[in-house]
VODRENLUM-807528 format. One line per 2 residues: number of its first residue (from 1); their letters; for each residue x, y, z of C-alpha. Coordinates in nm, 2 decimals, decimal comma, always signed. Example, Ala and Ser with C-alpha at 12.3 -4.5 7.8 and 13.67 -1.06 7.14 Angstrom:
! VODRENLUM-807528
1 = AS = +1,23/-0,45/+0,78; +1,37/-0,11/+0,71;
! end
This chain:
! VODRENLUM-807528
1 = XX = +8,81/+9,09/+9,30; +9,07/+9,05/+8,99;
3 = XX = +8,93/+9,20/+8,66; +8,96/+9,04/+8,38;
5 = XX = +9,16/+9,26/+8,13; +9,47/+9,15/+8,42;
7 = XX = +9,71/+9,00/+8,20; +9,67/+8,55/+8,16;
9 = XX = +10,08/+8,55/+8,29; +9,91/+8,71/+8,61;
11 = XX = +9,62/+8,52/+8,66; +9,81/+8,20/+8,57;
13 = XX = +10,09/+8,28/+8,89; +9,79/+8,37/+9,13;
15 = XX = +9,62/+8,03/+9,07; +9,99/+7,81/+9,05;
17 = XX = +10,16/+7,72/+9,39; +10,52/+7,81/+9,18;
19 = XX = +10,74/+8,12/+9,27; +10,71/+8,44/+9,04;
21 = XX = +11,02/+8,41/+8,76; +11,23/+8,67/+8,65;
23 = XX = +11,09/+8,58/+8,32; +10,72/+8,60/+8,46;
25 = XX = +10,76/+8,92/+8,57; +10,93/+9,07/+8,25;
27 = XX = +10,64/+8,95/+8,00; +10,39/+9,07/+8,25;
29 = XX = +10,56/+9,45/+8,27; +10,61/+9,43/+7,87;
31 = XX = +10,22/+9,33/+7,85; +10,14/+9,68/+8,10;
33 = XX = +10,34/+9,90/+7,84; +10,22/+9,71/+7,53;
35 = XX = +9,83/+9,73/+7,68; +9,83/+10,07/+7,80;
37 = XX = +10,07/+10,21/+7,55; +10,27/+10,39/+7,83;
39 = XX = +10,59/+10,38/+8,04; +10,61/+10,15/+8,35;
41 = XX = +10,90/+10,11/+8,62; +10,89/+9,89/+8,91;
43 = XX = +11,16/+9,78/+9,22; +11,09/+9,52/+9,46;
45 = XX = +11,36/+9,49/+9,75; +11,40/+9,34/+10,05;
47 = XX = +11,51/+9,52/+10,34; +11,64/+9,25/+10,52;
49 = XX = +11,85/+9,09/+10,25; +11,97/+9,46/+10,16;
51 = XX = +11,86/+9,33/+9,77; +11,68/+9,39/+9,51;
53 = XX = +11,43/+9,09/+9,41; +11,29/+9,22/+9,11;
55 = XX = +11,28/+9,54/+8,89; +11,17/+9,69/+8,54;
57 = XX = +11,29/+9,98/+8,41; +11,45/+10,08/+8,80;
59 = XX = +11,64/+10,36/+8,63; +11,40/+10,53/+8,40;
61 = XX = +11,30/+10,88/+8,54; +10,95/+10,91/+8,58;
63 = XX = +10,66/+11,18/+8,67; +10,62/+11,12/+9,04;
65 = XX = +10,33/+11,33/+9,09; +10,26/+11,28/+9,47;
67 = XX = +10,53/+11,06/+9,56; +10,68/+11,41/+9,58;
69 = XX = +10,55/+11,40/+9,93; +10,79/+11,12/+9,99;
71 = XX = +11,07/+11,36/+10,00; +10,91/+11,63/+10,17;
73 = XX = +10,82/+11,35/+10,44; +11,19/+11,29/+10,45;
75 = XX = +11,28/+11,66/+10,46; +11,02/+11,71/+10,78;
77 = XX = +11,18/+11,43/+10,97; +11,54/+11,52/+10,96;
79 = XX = +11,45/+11,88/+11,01; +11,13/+11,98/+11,19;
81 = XX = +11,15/+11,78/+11,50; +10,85/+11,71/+11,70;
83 = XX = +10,67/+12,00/+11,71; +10,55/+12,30/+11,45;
85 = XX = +10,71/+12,56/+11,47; +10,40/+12,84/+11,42;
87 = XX = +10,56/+13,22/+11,47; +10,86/+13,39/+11,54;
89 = XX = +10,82/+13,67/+11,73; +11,04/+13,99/+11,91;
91 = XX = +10,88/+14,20/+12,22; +10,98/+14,58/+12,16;
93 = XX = +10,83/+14,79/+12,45; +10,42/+14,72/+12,37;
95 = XX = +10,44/+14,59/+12,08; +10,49/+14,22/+11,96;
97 = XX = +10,61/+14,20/+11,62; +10,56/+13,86/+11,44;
99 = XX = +10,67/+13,70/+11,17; +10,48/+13,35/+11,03;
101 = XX = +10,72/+13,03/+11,02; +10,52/+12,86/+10,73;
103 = XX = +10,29/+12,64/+11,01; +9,96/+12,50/+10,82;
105 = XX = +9,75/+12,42/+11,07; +9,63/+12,79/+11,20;
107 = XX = +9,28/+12,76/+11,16; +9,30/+12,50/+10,92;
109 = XX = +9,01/+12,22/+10,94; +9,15/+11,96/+10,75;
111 = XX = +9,41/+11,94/+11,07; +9,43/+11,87/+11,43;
113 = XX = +9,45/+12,24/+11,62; +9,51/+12,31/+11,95;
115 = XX = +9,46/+12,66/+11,94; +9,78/+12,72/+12,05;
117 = XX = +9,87/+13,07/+11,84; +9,52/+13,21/+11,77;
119 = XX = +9,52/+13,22/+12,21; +9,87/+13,39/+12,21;
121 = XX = +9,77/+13,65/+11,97; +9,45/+13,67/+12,14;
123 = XX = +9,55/+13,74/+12,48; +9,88/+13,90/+12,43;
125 = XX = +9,86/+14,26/+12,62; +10,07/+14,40/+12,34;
127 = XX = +10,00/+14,57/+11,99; +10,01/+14,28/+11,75;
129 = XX = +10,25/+14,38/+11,43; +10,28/+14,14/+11,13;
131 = XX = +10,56/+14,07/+10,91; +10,60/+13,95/+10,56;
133 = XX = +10,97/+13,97/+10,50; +11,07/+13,61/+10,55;
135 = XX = +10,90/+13,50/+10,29; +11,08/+13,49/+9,97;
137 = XX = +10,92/+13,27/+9,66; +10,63/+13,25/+9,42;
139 = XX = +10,33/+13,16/+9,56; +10,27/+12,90/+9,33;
141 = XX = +10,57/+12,62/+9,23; +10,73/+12,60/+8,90;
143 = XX = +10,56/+12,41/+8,66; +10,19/+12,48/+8,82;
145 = XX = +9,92/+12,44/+8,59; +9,84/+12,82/+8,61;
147 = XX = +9,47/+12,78/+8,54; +9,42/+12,59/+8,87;
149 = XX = +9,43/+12,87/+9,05; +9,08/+12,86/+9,17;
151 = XX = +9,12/+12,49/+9,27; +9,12/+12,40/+9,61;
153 = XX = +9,41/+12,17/+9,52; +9,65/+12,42/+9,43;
155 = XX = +9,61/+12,67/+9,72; +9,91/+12,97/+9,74;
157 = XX = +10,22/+12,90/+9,99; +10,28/+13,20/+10,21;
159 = XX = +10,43/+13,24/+10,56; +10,13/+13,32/+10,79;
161 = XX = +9,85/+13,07/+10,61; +9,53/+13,11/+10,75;
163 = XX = +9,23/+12,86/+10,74; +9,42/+12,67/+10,46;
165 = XX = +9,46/+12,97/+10,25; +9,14/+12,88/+10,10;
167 = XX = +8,74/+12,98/+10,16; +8,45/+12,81/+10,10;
169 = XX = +8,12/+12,88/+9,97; +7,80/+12,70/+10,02;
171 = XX = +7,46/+12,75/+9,92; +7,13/+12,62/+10,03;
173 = XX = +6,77/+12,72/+10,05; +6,81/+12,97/+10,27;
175 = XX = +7,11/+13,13/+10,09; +7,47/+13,18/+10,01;
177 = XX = +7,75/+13,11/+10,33; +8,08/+13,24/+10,30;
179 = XX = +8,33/+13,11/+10,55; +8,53/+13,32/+10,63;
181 = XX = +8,25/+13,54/+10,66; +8,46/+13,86/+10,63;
183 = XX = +8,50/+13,75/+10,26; +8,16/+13,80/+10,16;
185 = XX = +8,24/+14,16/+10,07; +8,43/+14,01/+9,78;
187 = XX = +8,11/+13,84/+9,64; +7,89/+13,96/+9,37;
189 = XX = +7,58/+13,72/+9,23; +7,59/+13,59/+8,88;
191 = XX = +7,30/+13,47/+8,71; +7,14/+13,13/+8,76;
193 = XX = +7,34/+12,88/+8,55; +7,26/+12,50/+8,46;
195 = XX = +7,50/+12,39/+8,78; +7,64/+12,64/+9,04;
197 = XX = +7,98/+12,73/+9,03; +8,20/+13,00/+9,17;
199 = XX = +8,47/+13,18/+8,96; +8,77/+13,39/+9,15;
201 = XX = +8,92/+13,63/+8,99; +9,30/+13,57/+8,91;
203 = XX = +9,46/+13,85/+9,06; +9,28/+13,94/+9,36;
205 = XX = +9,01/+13,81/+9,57; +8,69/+13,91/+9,43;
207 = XX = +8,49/+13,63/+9,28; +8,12/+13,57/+9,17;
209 = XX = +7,89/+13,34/+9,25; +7,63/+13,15/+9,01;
211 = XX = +7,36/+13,01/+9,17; +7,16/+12,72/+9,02;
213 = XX = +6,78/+12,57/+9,09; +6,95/+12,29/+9,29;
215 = XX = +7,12/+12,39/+9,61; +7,33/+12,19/+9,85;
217 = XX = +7,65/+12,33/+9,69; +7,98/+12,36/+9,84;
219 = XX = +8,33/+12,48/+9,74; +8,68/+12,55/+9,88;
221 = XX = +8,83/+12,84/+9,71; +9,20/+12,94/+9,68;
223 = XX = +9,27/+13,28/+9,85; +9,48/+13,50/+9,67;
225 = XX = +9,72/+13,58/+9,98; +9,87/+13,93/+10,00;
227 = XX = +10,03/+14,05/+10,36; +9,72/+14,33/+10,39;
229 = XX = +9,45/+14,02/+10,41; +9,65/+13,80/+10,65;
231 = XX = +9,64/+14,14/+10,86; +9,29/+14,18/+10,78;
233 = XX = +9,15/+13,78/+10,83; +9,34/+13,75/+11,15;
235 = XX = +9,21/+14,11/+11,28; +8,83/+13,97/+11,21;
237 = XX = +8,88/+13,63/+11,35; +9,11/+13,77/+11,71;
239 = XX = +8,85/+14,04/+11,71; +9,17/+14,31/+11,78;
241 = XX = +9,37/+14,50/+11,54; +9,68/+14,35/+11,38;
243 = XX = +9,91/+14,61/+11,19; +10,07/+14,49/+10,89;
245 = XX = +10,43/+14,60/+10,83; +10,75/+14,47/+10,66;
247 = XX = +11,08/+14,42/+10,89; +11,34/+14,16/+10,83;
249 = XX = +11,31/+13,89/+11,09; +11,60/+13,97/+11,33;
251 = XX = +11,94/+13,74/+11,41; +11,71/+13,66/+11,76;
253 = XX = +11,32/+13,57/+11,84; +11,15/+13,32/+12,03;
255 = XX = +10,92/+13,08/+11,90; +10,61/+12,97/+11,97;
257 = XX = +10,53/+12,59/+11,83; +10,20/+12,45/+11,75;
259 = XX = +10,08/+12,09/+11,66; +10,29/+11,78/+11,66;
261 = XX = +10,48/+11,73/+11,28; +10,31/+11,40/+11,29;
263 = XX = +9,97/+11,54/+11,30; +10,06/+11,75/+10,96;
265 = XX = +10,25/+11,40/+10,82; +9,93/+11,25/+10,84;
267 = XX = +9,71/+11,42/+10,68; +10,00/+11,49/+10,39;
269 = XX = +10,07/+11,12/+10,34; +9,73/+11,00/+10,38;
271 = XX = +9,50/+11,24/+10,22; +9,76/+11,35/+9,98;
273 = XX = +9,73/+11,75/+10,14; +9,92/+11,93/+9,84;
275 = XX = +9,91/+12,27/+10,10; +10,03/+12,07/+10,37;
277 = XX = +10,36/+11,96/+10,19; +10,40/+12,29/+10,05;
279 = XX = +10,41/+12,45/+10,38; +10,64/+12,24/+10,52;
281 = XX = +10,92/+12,24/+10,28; +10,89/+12,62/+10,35;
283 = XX = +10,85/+12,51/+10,76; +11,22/+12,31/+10,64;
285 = XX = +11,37/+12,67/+10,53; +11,28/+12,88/+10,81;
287 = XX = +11,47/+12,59/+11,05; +11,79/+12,62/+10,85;
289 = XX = +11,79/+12,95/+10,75; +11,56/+13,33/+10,78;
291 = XX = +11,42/+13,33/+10,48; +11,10/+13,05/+10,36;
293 = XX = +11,21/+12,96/+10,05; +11,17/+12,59/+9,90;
295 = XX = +11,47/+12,59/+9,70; +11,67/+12,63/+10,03;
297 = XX = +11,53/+12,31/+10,18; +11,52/+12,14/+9,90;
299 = XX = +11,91/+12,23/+9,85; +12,02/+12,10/+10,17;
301 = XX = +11,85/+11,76/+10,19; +11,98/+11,69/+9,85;
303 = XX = +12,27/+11,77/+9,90; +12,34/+11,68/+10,28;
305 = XX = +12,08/+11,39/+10,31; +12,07/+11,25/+10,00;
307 = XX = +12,39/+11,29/+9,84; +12,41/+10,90/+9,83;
309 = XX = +12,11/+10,87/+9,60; +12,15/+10,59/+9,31;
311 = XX = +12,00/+10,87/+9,10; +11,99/+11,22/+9,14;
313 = XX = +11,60/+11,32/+9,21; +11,50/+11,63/+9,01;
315 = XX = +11,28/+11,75/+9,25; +11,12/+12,11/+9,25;
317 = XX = +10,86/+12,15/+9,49; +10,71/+11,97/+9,80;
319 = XX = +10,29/+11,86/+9,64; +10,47/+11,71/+9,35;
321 = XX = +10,17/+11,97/+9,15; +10,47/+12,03/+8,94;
323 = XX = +10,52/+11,83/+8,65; +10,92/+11,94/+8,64;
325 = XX = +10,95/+11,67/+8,95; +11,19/+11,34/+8,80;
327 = XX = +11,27/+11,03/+8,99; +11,33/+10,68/+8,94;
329 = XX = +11,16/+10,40/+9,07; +11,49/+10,25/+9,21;
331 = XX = +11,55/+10,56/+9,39; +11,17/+10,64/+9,59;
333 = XX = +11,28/+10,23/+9,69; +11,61/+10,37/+9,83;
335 = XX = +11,43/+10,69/+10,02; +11,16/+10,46/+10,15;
337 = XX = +11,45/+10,20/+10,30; +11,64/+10,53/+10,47;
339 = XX = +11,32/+10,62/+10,65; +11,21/+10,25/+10,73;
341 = XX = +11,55/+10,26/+10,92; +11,50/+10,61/+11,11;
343 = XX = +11,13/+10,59/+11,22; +10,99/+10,27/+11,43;
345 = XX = +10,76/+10,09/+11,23; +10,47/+10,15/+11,41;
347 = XX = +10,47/+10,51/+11,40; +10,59/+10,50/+11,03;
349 = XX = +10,29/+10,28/+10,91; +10,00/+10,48/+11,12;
351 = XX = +10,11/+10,78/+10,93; +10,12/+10,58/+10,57;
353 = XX = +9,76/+10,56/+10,37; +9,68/+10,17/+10,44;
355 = XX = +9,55/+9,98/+10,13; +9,12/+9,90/+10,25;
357 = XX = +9,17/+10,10/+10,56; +9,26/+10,47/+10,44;
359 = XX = +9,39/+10,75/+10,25; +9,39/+10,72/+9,90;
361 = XX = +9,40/+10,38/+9,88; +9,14/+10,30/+10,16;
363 = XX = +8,92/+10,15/+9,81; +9,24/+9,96/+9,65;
365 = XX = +9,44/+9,66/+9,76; +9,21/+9,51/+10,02;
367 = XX = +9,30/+9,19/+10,26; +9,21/+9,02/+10,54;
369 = XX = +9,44/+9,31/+10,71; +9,61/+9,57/+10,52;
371 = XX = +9,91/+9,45/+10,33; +10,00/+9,81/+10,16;
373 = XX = +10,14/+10,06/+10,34; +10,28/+10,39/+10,12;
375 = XX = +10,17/+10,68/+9,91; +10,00/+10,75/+9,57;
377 = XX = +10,07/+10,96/+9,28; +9,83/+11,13/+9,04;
379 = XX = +9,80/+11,43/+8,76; +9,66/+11,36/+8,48;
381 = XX = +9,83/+11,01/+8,24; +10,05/+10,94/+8,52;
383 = XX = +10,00/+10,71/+8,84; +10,25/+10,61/+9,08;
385 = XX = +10,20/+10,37/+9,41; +10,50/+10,29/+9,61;
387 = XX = +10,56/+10,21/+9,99; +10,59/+9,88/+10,19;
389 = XX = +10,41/+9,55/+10,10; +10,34/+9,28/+10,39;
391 = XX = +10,38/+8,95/+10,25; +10,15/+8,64/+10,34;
393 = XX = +10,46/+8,51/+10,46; +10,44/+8,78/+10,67;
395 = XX = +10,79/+8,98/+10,48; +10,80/+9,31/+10,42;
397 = XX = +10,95/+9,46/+10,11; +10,98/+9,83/+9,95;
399 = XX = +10,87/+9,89/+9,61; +10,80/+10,15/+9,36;
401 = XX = +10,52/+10,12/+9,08; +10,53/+10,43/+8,85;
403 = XX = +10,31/+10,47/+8,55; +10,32/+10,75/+8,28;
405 = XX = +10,17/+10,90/+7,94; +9,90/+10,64/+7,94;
407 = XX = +9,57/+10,76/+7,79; +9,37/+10,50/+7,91;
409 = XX = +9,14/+10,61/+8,24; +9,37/+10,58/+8,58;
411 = XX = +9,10/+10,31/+8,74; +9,23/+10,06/+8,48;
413 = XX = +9,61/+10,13/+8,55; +9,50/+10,08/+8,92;
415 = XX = +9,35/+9,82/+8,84; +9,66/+9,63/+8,68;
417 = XX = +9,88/+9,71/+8,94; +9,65/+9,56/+9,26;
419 = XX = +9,65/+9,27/+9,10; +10,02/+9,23/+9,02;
421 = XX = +10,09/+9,35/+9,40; +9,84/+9,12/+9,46;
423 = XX = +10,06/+8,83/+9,31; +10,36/+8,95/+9,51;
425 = XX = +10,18/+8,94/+9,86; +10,05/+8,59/+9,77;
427 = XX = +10,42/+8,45/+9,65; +10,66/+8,64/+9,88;
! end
């Protein structure tokens, strides 16, 4: 149901039988901004017609937030292929050395797993050597709010991640569960406190605990990944000893893939995974060069795949955590029209978060069948929605609806924008 604070222009074109004018659409867009006392840009085009119906401020740079994704979605489809790949590895006498390709999913709940690498490792009748040198950034991306690093959120990139890179702790009347367990040597008790909470420390992986009268607590926890506690995690969990060492990946290995990409898009597009789209810009790297590096991937799409772009994206990692990310409305339209053209529809939407169905929108933009298809955006005074909108009529149209520096709580900007999308399903 339409609130009332929705501008009168938009409640007026909802009741009337008339098409949405330019004009409409402008004093509706300048009541937004005047309302919220923010920045707003919007693009509505037609795929079919190959133009654009409608647009306000299409060329302003914006925070996207998590329409980041968007690009990393486009970077894993020209790149990845169908399959993860999980390790490289090289055979020397009895040893297998391995090297991690950046694959997510190893142990990771939040994904499908098929088990694929944990049996290889497992069962392997050679001594199992790991290797860090491929990996060659920050674990965190530029522009990372640096005090959420004991948010689940904002878990490190690394080359061999393992359950998620992050543990959890849980507590209930019969006590404290770490998962992994072999972290509970890092725990210490704190005292009881109004609410529990558990507190890492920065620079390494000892944290403390503080329980509270009410139990039923639970919290993911970043890890803070070094090459010594892969080693050590993946020791305890294949119940065999892994060596840790550091030897450049070779000209030549074979690969060993894990979970189909689309599994991993998923649950990135959907759910809004920031770890997920980390990993596989870094998944992007290893594929077109030896080293997992963002900036690599990032380099070559932009400059290989997107050189067309209306508007040059500024675009610095693969979450969109990072508040350095720029792009334009006009220009998320013109990526979401170049993968509307490479992936069949019916794949592509499955994998989108569906407006009263799932994702991050499965409580916004309900019908009598889902008429959004796309991806949110969200840090703190910025919002962004964009995607593909199914008309009554049965059209569908791209569009980009990016909000920032409003003060005003991010339910209400939500709340404006379903009911102007609204409008546009009803007229188009």
């Amino acid at each position: 149901m339409l609130k009332t604070f929705l501008p009168a222009i938009v409640l007026t074109l909802i009741i009337s039988c008339s098409p949405v004018s330019r004009h409409a659409l402008d004093k509706t867009f300048r009541q937004t901004e005047n309302r919220f006392q923010d920045h707003t840009g919007f693009v509505l085009f037609d795929p079919v017609e190959g133009k654009t119906i409608y647009e306000f401020n299409a060329s302003a740079y914006f925070t996207p937030a998590s329409n980041t994704k968007i690009f990393t979605f486009f970077a894993g489809l020209n790149i990845i292929g169908d399959s993860v790949p999980s390790i490289h590895y090289a055979i020397r006498g009895d040893s297998l050395i391995f090297w991690g390709a950046g694959d997510p999913s190893f142990l990771y709940r939040n994904v499908y797993g098929n088990n694929r690498t944990f049996s290889f490792l497992q069962t392997t009748d050679k001594r199992l050597y790991f290797s860090n040198a491929n990996f060659n950034t920050a674990h965190f991306g530029p522009g990372w709010a640096w005090d959420d690093y004991g948010e689940a959120y904002s878990a490190e990139r690394s080359a061999f991640p393992i359950y998620g890179n992050i543990f959890s702790v849980s507590a209930s009347q019969s006590g404290v569960n770490v998962r992994p367990s072999y972290l509970t040597r890092y725990m210490t008790m704190g005292e009881d406190s109004e609410e529990p909470k558990v507190i890492r420390n920065r620079e390494n992986n000892y944290f403390k605990f503080y329980p509270a009268l009410a139990w039923g607590f639970e919290k993911d926890i970043p890890l803070k990944v070094k090459p010594l506690l892969i080693g050590q995690l993946l020791a305890d969990t294949l119940k065999r000893e892994v060596q840790v060492l550091s030897i450049p990946i070779p000209a030549e290995t074979s690969v060993l893939y894990s979970v189909p990409a689309d599994s991993l898009y998923k649950v990135m597009m959907q759910d809004s995974d920031n770890f997920i789209a980390e990993q596989l810009l870094l998944l992007c790297s290893g594929i077109i060069s030896d080293t997992l590096q963002p900036e690599i991937a990032i380099k070559y799409v932009k400059h290989r795949l997107l050189n067309d772009m209306v508007d040059e994206p500024v675009w610095v990692d693969g979450s969109g955590l990072s508040r350095y990310n720029l792009f334009t409305p006009r220009s998320i339209v013109q990526l979401w029209e170049k993968i509307y053209q490479m992936v069949p529809r019916e794949r592509l939407f499955a994998l989108l978060a569906q407006g009263g169905k799932s994702g991050t929108i499965r409580n916004w933009y309900n019908g009598e069948a889902p008429y959004i298809f796309g991806k949110t955006g969200t840090l703190s005074n910025n919002h962004c929605m964009s995607g593909y909108l199914v008309t009554r009529k049965g059209k569908t149209l791209i569009f980009s609806f990016m909000n920032s520096n409003f003060t005003t709580s991010t339910n209400n900007v939500r709340r404006n924008m379903q009911g102007i999308l609204n409008l546009l399903y009803e007229k188009y």
